[in-house]
C-alpha positions as CSV (number, residue, x, y, z in Angstrom):
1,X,110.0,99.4,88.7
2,X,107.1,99.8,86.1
3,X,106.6,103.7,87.6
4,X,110.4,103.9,86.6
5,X,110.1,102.5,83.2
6,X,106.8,105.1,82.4
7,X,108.9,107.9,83.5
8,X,111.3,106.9,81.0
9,X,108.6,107.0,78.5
10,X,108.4,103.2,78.0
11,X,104.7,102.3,79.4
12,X,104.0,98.2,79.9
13,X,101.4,97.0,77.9
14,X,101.2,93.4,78.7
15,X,102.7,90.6,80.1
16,X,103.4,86.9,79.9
17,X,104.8,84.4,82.4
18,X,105.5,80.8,82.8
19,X,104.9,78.9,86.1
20,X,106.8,75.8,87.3
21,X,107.4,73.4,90.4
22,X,110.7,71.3,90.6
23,X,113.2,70.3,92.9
24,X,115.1,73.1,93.9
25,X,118.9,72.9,93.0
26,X,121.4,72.5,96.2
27,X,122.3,75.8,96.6
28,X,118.5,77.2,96.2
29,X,118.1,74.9,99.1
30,X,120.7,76.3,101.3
31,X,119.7,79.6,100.2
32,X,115.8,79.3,101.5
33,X,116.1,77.3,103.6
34,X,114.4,74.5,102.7
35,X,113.5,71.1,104.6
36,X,113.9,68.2,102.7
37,X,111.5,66.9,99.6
38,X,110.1,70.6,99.4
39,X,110.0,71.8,95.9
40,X,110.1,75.3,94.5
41,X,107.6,77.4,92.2
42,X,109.4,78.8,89.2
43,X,108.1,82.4,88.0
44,X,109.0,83.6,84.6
45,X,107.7,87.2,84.0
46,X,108.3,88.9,80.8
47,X,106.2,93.1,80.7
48,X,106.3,94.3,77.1
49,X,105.9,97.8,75.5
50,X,103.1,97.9,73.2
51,X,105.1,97.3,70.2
52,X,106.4,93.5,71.5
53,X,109.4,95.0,72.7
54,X,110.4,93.0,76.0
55,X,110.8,95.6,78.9
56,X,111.4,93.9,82.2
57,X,112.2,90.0,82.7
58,X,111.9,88.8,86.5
59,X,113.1,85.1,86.5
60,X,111.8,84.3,90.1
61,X,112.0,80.8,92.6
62,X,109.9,80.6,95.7
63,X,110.0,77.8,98.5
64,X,106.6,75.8,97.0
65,X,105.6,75.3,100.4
66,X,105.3,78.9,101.9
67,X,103.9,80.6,98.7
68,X,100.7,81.0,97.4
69,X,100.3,82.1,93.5
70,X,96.9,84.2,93.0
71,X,96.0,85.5,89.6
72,X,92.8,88.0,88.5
73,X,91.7,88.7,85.1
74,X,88.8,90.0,83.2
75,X,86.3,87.7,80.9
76,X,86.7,90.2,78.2
């Protein structure tokens, strides 16, 4: 995707997300298959051009108890 969007000429220059645990919704159960009192992780991920301008949004729910979230950054 963000290969894609730099051969378009539009390079990511950051990015910003939000992440939440809730109850899933019925049909997000059905849909992952998931056992009873398991919760979801919500993953909001907005990448931005250098400018501000948004440039991908991935709105993302993962079964809470088969995911693992890792992040990485530098102390600058």
């Amino acid at each position: 995707m963000y290969a894609r969007l730099e051969e378009s000429g539009r390079r990511v220059a950051s990015f910003a997300e939000k992440v939440g645990s809730r109850m899933p919704t019925p049909e997000e159960a059905s849909r992952l298959q998931l056992g009873q009192g398991v919760t979801v992780l919500t993953v909001a991920r907005v990448a931005y051009a250098q400018d501000g301008t948004p440039l991908e949004v991935n709105d993302m729910v993962l079964p809470a108890d088969r995911c693992e979230l890792t992040y990485e950054w530098t102390a600058d």
